[in-house]
N, C-alpha and C positions, 0 to 999 in steps of 0.2 A: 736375644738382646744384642743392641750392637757394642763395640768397643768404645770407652772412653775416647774423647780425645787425646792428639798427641801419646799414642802407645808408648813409645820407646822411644820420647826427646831426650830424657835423662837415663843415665844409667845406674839403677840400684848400688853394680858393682864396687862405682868410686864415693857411694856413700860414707860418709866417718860415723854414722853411728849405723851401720850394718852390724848383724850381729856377729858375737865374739867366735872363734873360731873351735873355744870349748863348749860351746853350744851346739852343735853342729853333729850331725852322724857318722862317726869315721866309716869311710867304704859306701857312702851312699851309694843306690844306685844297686845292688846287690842284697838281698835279706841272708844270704849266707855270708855273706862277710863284713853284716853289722856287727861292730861291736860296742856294745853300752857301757858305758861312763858315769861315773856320778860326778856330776857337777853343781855348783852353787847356782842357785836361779839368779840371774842380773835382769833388774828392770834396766828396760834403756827405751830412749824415744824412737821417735817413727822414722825409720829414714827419708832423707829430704827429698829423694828423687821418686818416692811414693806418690807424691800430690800432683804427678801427671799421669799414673792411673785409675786416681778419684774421678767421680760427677759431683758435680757445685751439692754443696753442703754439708758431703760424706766425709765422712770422721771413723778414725781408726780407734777401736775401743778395747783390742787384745791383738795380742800375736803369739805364734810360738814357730820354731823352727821343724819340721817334720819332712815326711815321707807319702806322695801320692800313691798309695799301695794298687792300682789303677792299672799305672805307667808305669811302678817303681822308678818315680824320679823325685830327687829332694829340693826342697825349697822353705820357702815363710809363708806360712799362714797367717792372713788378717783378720781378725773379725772387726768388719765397719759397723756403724748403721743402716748398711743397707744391704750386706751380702757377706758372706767368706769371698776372701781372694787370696789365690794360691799363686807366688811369684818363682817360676823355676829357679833354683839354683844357675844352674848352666844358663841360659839364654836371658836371664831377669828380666823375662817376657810374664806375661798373664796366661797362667795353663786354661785354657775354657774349660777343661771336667771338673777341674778342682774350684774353680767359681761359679758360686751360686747363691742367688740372691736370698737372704733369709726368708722372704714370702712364701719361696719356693720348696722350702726344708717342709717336708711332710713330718717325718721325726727323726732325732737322732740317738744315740747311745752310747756307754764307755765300755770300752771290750778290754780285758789282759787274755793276751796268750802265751801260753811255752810253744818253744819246740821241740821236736821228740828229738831224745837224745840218748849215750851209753849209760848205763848206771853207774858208773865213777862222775860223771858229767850233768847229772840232776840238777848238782844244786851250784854250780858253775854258772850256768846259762840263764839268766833274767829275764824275766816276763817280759812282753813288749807292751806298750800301751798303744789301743786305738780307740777310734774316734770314727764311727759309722754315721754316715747321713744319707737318709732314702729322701730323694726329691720327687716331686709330685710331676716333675716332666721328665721317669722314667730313667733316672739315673738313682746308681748307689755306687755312692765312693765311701774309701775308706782312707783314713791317715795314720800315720805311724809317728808316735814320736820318742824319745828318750826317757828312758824309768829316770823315777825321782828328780824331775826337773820342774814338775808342776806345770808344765809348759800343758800339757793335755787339761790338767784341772781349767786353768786360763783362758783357754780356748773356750771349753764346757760350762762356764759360770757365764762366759759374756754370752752365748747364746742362749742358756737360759734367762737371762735379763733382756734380750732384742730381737732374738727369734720370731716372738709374739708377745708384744707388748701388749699391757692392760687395758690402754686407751687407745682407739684409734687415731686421734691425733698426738700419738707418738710415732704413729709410721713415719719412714725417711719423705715419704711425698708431700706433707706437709712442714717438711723440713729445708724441702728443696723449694717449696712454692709453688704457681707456676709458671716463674721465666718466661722465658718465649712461647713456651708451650699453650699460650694463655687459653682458656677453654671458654665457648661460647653456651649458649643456654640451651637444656636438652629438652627443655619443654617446647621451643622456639622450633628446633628442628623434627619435635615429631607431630608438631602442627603440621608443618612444611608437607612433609611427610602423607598427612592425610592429604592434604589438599593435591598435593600429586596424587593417589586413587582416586582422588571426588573428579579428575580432570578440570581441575580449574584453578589450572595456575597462575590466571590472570586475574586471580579475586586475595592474592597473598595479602593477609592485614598486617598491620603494622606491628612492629614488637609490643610494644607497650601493650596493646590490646590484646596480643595473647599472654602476655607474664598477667592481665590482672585479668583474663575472661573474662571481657564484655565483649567480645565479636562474635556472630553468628555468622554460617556457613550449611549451606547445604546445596543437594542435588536433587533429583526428580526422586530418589530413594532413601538415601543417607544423609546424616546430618552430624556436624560435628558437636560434642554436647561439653559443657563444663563444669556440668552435676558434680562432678568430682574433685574440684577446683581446690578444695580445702581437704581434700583427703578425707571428709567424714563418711561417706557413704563405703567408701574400700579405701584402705590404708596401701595395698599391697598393688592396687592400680594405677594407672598414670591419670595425673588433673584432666586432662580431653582424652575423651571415647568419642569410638566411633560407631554411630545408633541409628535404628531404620526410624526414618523418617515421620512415621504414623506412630510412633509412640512416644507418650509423653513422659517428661522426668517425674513427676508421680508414680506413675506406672514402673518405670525405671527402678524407683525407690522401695516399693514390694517388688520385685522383681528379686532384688538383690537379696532380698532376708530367705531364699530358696536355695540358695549354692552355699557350697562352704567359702566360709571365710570374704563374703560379698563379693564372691568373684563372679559376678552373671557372665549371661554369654555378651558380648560384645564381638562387632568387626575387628578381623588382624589385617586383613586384603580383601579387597572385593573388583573385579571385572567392571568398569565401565561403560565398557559397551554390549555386556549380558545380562550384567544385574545378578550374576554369580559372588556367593561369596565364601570366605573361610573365616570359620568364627571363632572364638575360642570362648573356656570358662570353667571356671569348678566340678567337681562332682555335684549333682542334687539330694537335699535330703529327702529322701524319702522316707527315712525311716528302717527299723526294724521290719516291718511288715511290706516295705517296698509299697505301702498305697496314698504315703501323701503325695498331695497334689498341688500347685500355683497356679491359680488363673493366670496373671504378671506373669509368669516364666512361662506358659505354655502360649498367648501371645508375643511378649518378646522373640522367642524362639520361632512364632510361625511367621512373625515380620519377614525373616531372615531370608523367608522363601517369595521371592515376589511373582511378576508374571512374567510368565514365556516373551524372549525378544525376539525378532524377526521372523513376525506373522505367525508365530505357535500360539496353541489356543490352552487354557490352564496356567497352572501353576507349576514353577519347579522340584523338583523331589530336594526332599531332605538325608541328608546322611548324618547319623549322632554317632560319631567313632570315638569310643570310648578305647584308652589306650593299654589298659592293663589287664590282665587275664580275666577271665569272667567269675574264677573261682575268687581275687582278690576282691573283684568290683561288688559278688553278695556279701565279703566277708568284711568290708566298709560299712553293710548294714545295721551290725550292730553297733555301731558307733553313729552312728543316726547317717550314712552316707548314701553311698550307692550307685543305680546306673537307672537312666529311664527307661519307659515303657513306651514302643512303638504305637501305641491303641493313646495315649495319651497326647501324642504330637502330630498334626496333622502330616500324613504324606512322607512321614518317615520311616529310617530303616536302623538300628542299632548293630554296628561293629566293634567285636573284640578286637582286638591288637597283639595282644600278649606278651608285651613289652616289660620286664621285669622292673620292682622297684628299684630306690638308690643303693640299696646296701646291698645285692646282686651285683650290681655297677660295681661298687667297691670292693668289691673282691674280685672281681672278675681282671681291674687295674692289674690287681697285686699277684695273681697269678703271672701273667702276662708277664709283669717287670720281672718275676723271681724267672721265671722262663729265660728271657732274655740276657739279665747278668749271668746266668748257667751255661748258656748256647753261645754266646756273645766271643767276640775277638778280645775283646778285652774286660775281662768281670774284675769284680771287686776285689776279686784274692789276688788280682795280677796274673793268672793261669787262661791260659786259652782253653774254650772248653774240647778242642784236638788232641791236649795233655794232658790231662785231670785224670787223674786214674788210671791211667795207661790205655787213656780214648775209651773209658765204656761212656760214655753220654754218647757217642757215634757206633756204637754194639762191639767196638770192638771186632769186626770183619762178620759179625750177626746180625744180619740183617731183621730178624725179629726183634733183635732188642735194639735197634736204629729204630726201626718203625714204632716201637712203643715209646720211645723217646721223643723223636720228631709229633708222634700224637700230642707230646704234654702242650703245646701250641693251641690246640682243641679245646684241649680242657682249660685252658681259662676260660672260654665260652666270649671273649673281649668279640670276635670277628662276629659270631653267632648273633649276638644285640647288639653289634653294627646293620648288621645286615636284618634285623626285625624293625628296625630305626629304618634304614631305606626302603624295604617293601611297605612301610606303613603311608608313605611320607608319600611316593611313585602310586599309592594306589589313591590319596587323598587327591594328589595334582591331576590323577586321569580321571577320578568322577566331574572334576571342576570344569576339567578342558573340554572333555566329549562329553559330558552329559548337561554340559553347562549348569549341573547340580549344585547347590549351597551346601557345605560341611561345616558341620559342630564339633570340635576335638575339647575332649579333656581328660583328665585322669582324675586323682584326687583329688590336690589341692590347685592343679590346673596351670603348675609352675615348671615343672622338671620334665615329665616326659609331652604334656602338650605344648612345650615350647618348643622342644626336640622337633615335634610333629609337623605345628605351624609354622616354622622359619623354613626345614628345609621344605616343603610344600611349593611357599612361597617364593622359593629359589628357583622349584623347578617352575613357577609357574609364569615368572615376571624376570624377561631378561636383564631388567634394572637391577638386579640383585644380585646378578654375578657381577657388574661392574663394582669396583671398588667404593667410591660414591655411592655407592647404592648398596652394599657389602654393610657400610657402614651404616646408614639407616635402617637395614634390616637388624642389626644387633642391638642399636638405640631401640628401637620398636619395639620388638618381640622378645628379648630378653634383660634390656636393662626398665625399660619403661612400662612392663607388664609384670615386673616383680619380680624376677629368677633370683631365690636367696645366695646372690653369689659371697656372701659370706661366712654364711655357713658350708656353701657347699665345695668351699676355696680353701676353708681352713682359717679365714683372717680374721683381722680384731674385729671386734661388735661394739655397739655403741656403748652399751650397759656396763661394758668390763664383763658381762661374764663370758667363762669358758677360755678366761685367757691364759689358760695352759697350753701349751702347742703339747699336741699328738705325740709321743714319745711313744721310742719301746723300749720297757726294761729289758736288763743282759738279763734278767733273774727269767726271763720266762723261753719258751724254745724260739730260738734264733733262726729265722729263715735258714734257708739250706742256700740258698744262691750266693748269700756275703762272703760267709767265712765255710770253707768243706774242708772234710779230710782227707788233704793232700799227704802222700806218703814222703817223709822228712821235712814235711815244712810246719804243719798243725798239729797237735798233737789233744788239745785237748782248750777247751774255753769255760775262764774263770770268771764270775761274775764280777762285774765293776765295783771297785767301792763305794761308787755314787749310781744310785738305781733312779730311774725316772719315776714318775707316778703315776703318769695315766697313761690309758692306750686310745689306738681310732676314735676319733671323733665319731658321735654315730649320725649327726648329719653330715658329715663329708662324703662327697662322691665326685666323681668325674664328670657326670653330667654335661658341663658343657665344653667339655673335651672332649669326648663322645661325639659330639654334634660336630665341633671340627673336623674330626675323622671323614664324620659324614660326608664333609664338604671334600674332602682331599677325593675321597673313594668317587664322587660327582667328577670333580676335575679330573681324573686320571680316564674316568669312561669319554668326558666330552672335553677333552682339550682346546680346543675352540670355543668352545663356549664362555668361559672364564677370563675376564682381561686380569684377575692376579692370579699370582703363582702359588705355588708348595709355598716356596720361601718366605712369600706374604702371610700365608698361615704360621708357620711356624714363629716367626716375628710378633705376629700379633697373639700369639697365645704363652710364647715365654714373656710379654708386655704385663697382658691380662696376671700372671701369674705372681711376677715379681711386685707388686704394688705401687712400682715408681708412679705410675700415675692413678688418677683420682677415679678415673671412670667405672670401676667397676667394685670401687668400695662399697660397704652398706649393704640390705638386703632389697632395698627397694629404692624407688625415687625419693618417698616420703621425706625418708631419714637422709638420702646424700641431699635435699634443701636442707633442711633443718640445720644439718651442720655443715651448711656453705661449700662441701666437697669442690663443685665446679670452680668456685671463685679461689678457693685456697689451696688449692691443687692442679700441678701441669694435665694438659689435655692427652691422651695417647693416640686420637688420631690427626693430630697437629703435628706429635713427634714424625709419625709415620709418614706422612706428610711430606714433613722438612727432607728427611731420609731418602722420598724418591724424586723430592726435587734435585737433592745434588747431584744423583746419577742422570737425569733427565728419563727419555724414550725407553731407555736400556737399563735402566735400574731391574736390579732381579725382583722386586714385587711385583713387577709386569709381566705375565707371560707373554710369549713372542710367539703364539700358536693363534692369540686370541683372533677370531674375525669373525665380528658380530650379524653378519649377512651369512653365515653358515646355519644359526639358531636365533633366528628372531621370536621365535616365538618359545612354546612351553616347551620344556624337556621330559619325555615320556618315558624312562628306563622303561626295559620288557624286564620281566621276574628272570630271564637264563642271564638277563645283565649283571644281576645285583648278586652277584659273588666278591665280595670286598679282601683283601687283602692287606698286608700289614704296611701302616703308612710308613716308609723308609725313612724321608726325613724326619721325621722327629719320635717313631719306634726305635729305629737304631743310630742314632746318630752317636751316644754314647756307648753302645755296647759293640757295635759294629762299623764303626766311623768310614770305611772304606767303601762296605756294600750301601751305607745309606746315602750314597751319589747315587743314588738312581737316576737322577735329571741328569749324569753325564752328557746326553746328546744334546740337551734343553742345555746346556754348558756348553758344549762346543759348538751351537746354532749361534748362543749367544755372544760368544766370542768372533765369531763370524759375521755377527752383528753388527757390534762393535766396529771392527776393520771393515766393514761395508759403511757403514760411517763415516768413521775415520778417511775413506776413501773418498765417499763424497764431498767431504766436506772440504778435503783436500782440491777435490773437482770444480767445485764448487770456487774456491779461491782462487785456482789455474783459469777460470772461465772470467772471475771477475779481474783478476789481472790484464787477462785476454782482451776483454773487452776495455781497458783504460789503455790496454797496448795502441787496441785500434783507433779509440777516439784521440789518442795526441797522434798518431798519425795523421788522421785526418785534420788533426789543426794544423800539422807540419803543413800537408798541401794547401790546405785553406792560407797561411803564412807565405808558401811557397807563391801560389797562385799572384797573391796583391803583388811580393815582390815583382815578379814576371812585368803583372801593369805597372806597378810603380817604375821598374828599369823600362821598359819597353816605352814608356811616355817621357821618360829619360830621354832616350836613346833620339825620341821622337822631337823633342825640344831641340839635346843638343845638336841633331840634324839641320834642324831649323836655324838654330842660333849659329849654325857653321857657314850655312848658304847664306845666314844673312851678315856675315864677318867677312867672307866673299866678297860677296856685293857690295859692301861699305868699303873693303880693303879694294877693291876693280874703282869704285865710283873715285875714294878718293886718288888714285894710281892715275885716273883717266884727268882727273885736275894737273898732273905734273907732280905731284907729290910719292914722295919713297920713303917707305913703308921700314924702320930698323927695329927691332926688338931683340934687346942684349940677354945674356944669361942671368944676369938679376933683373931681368922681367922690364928693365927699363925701354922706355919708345921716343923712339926719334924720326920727325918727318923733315923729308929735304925737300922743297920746290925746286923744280925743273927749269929752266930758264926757255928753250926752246918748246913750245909749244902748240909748232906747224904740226907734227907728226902724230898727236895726241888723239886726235878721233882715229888714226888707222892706228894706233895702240890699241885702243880701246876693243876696236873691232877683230883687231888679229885675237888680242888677248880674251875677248870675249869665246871666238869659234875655237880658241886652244881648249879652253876651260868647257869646255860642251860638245868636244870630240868634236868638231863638225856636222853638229847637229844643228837644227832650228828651235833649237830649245827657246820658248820663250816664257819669263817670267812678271809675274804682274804686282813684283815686289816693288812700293815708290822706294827713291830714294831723292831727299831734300839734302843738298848743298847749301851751306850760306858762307856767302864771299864779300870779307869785311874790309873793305875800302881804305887807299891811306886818304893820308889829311891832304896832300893837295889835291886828292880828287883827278888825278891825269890819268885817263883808261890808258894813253896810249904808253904812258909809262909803267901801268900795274899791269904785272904778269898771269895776275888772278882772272883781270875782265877781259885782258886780252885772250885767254884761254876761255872765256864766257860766247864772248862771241865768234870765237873761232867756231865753238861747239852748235853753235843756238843752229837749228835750219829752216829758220825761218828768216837770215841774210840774204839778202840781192847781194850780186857780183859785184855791184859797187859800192857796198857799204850800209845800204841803207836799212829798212826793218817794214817788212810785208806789214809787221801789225806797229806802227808807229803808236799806238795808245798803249802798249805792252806794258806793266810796270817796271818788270827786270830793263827794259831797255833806256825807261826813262831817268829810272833812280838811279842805273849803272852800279847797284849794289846786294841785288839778288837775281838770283837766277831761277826762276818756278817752272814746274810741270815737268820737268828733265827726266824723265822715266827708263825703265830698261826695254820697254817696247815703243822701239823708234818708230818703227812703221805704221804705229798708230798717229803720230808726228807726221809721219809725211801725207798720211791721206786727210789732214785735216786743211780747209781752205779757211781764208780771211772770212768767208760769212757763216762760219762755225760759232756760237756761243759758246765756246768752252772759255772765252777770256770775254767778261762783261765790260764794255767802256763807263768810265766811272761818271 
């Protein structure tokens, strides 16, 4: 489970109602150098810096100050609505051994111990009080608190009042709602669901019409059917099955009155492009005598088998794998059960399994756990099992009594029905694969071990199923939606209210050996509680689908590639499953989570799960980083030398052995390499888009640079222009007789010449100065206008006398080549006076360039 929000915004320490400090263990931290106190019990409130290691609507309902006998570290103990939570003393952090969610409490008990001591010193030394809790994910903690403080009663009253409440909507998840978590409809998605086997994902109907069954679906074989829509035909089946095609709900309906409990056979997965399928369903009756018989179920059952695809002639063989030893499957006969007969089904073949029942299973848990607290780095007495008696659990340099030790592993037989679970499961998925055969699995009641059988099956058979997405439609399917009594076999409330005793063990009966041993000067001897529980093991509880987790881990570790989630996603999703925070796997069936609206009034868990790897994105640890689905596209075939299973690290030892159960160490340091390969790129990634806006405003610089360039450059090109022709107007008017002054404040002053003989060879010198003595010629006009005084005397204005001194179209004696000229008549302008004279001189009198008016 993950943390609260905000772990450690507040700190318990500067609480004002932390508790008093005579409440408290002197020498915590040591069992030799406790010493106990009698003190007054003081109610006091919750401290305030508590309510940021809550989840929205958890409520503190006891506390008492104690001792993780674990860790040997002290701290407070809560009992919420929804879990114990143990706050260290020292760090007033959240210890994770010492939290645990009340769902998760298998049973608990009151323990007083002495310790041995001198005989002057018997009655010196005061009982200690604890507080044992065995949890169902393989831990057992124990806590120490203070004699005569009540503080342990306190603790032991609220959990017997919220442990396992009477009603199921008093669990904390309809307490909590659900939030964000909001949950969509499981019927909706194991339509979905089917219509991915039928392949025909482009016929999805509408919601409406699968919540109320009127849409029809089907294939060239199978059909989707909603016989069951109202739960009367099987209570313990989901509303749509999936049914061969050629049989009708009639048929369907005697069919069902043949299995126990109307579980017929029905589709779990089927091959769409073989016509292969895996079917699942009850035991049949046959009776005492083993010779009833069903028409209905013996065609039901030969539907199953269609005809050979890809040009094969016949029919496909049948497999009826029956999951549990053959001795149990005739000894169901007297109860009217049993197993079929090969001579009765066409073209079949009947397999034993020998898959033991659930109370096999349940002890086989509790072996294993007491194993593990015993072997472990850290057991329940606080003793490493390296010290415990001066190392005989390690022989003691005996190696015979090492190896008889290290055997008790064995003997829980936990690995043994791991491993009868995957050879059944690997031999189901290789009739399917290579023989493209149909199988039939069930066991009894067709819920515990043939769900075990059909999931992981269909795991190895459909790579959809390792992915996440598809992770989860196989658990919808095949174990929430086909009935698996997870309520019963979880331990949780029931709808009825009965059985809402939680599992306890009395101190009055023999105490496992793994809690509390006799360690020499520290135990001496254990007193019964003064408060005894009343009942013991539930006798439907079992591990069952914890078991089948396994399964999957022991898959994952053979095919690392093949799975896109990790260990860590398993372990997450089964401390989920277990604590009840969410709604999904309340109730024993579908029937019952409708009935009492579970989805609608309870957060979804794979919503949570969800949100969780969206924060982390790519690299969240529910991802394995091995995964790459072009290594196994297709089925996964374990060979029998594969299916050697071993003890799942995380979540075998993570409490007993916290250290060794890093086994994904390297899958930790890949992923942290990860990470920083990330980090790196992404880093890159913004060095390249920096890179790249570096380069595009460079390139607007030159793009900017460039226009400048023309823009001066046409500049440049003007004021050239504008200078030759400041020139030219500064020479033209110079060549009038006029002088040219411009002062420092910019002011202009022109002087006329009086003399004006000398003015053409001005003109001309100053023209060849100004052009090196080149023939530069230019075909710039320039227009003069020369304004007359009032009496009109040329010979007296200096202007016109400088007009026709210029003009060269004068006779030597005064006269005028073009006597119709206007300048010479008006004597008041002078026109066509250009800077190319030479064009002037070749021009004669019978030129048109001057029209007579």
């Amino acid at each position: 489970m993950a943390m609260p929000r905000n772990r450690r915004t507040t700190s318990l320490r500067d609480s004002d109602s932390r508790l008093g400090e005579s409440d408290k263990i002197d020498g915590a931290g040591s069992w030799d150098a406790i010493e106990w106190t009698k003190i007054d019990p003081v109610s006091r409130p919750v401290p305030h810096g508590l309510s940021d290691f809550l989840y929205e609507a958890e409520e503190v309902i006891a506390e008492g100050y104690g001792v993780l006998v674990n860790t040997d570290e002290a701290g407070t103990l809560f009992v919420t609505n929804f879990r114990l939570l143990f706050l260290s003393e020292g760090s007033r952090d959240i210890i994770a051994l010492g939290t645990i969610p009340l769902a998760t409490i298998e049973k608990f008990s009151k323990i007083v111990t002495k310790q041995q001591s001198g005989p002057r010193q018997s009655d010196k030394i005061p009982s200690r009080r604890l507080l044992q809790i065995v949890g169902k994910d393989m831990r057992i903690i124990i806590f120490a608190f203070r004699p005569r403080t009540k503080q342990r009663r306190a603790v032991f009253e609220a959990l017997l009042r919220c442990a396992r409440p009477p009603r199921l909507w008093d669990l904390y998840t309809f307490s909590s709602g659900p939030s964000r978590f909001s949950n969509t409809s499981p019927r909706v998605r194991l339509v979905n669901e089917y219509i991915r086997l039928l392949g025909m994902e482009s016929h999805i109907p509408s919601v409406t019409s699968i919540e109320d069954g009127s849409f029809t679906l089907s294939n060239d074989w199978w059909r989707i059917s909603d016989i069951n829509a109202n739960y009367d035909m099987c209570p313990t089946y989901p509303s749509s099955l999936l049914l061969p095609k050629s049989i009708r709900d009639e048929d369907v309906l005697q069919a069902c009155k043949f299995r126990a409990r109307c579980r017929l056979p029905t589709i779990s997965w089927c091959d769409a492009r073989t016509g292969a399928v895996l079917a699942r369903s009850s035991q049949p009756l046959v009776g005492l005598m083993m010779n009833m018989r069903s028409n209905a179920d013996e065609n039901l059952v030969g539907a199953l088998c269609t005809q050979l695809s890809g040009g094969k002639t016949g029919r496909r063989k049948l497999y009826i794998a029956d999951a549990r030893p053959r001795k149990n499957a005739l000894a169901n006969g007297a109860m009217g059960g049993g197993s079929e007969s090969s001579s009765n089904y066409f073209q079949s073949e009947i397999v034993f399994f020998g898959i033991d029942n659930i109370h096999a299973m349940r002890e086989s848990l509790v072996r294993l756990r007491d194993y593990l607290d015993t072997h472990g780095t850290k057991s329940s007495d606080g003793m490493s099992s390296f010290l415990r008696n001066g190392g005989w659990t390690w022989g003691g340099g005996n190696l015979s009594s090492m190896s008889a030790s290290v055997s008790t592993l064995g003997d829980s037989g936990w690995l043994i029905h791991i491993q009868n679970v995957l050879a059944g499961s690997a031999w189901i998925a290789a009739r399917v694969a290579i023989e493209s055969a149909s199988v039939l699995v069930h066991c009894s009641d067709g819920w515990d071990r043939t769900t075990q059988l059909v999931a992981l099956a269909s795991l190895l058979l459909d790579p959809y199923y390792r992915t996440i997405k598809g992770f989860q439609a196989l658990v919808e399917k095949d174990w929430l939606a086909f009935g698996h009594p997870f309520s019963d076999r979880a331990g949780m409330a029931s709808l009825s209210g009965s059985g809402s005793e939680l599992p306890r063990q009395s101190s009055s009966t023999n105490f496992p050996s793994s809690p509390m041993r006799q360690t020499t000067g520290s135990f001496s001897s254990q007193s019964p509680a003064s408060t005894q529980t009343q009942t013991q093991t539930s006798n439907n509880y079992s591990p069952i689908f914890l078991q089948w987790v396994d399964c999957v881990s022991q898959l994952l570790r053979m095919y690392p590639f093949a799975f896109e989630f990790s260990s860590v996603f398993l372990v997450d999703f089964l401390d989920c499953m277990l604590s009840c925070r969410f709604g999904n796997f309340l109730c024993n069936n579908e029937k019952e989570r409708e009935q009492f609206g579970v989805s609608e009034a309870c957060g979804c868990m794979w919503m949570y799960l969800d949100d969780l790897r969206a924060s982390g994105g790519n690299s969240h640890v529910h991802y394995n980083l091995f995964y790459d689905p072009s290594k196994h596209n297709g089925p996964l075939l374990p060979p029998a030398a594969a299916l050697a299973p071993t003890l799942w690290p995380q979540f075998h030892l993570r409490w007993s052995c916290p250290s060794e159960a890093q086994a994904g160490e390297v899958e930790a340091q890949c992923r942290n390499m990860v990470e920083k390969i990330s980090e790196l790129q992404k880093a890159k990634d913004v060095a390249e888009r920096k890179a790249r806006e570096a380069i595009a405003s460079m390139e607007a610089v030159k793009a900017e640079i460039r226009n400048e360039k023309q823009v001066s450059s046409s500049a440049m090109n003007l004021a050239r222009k504008a200078n030759r022709e400041n020139d030219m107007i500064k020479r033209a008017i110079q060549s009038l007789g006029c002088r040219i002054h411009v002062s420092g404040n910019d002011d202009c002053t022109i002087d006329i010449e009086t003399n004006v003989a000398d003015i053409p060879q001005r003109i001309t010198s100053s023209s060849m100065r100004e052009t090196g003595g080149s023939e530069e010629k230019t075909d710039m006009p320039i227009s003069v206008t020369i304004t007359a005084d009032n009496n009109n005397d040329v010979s007296e204005n200096p202007i016109l006398r400088v007009c026709e001194s210029l003009c060269p179209q004068r006779t030597r004696e005064g006269g005028c080549k073009w006597p119709d000229a206007g300048c010479a008549q008006l004597e008041s302008q002078f026109v066509g006076l250009r800077a190319n004279y030479d064009a002037f001189d070749r021009l004669s009198i019978y030129d048109s360039y001057f029209q007579p008016k």
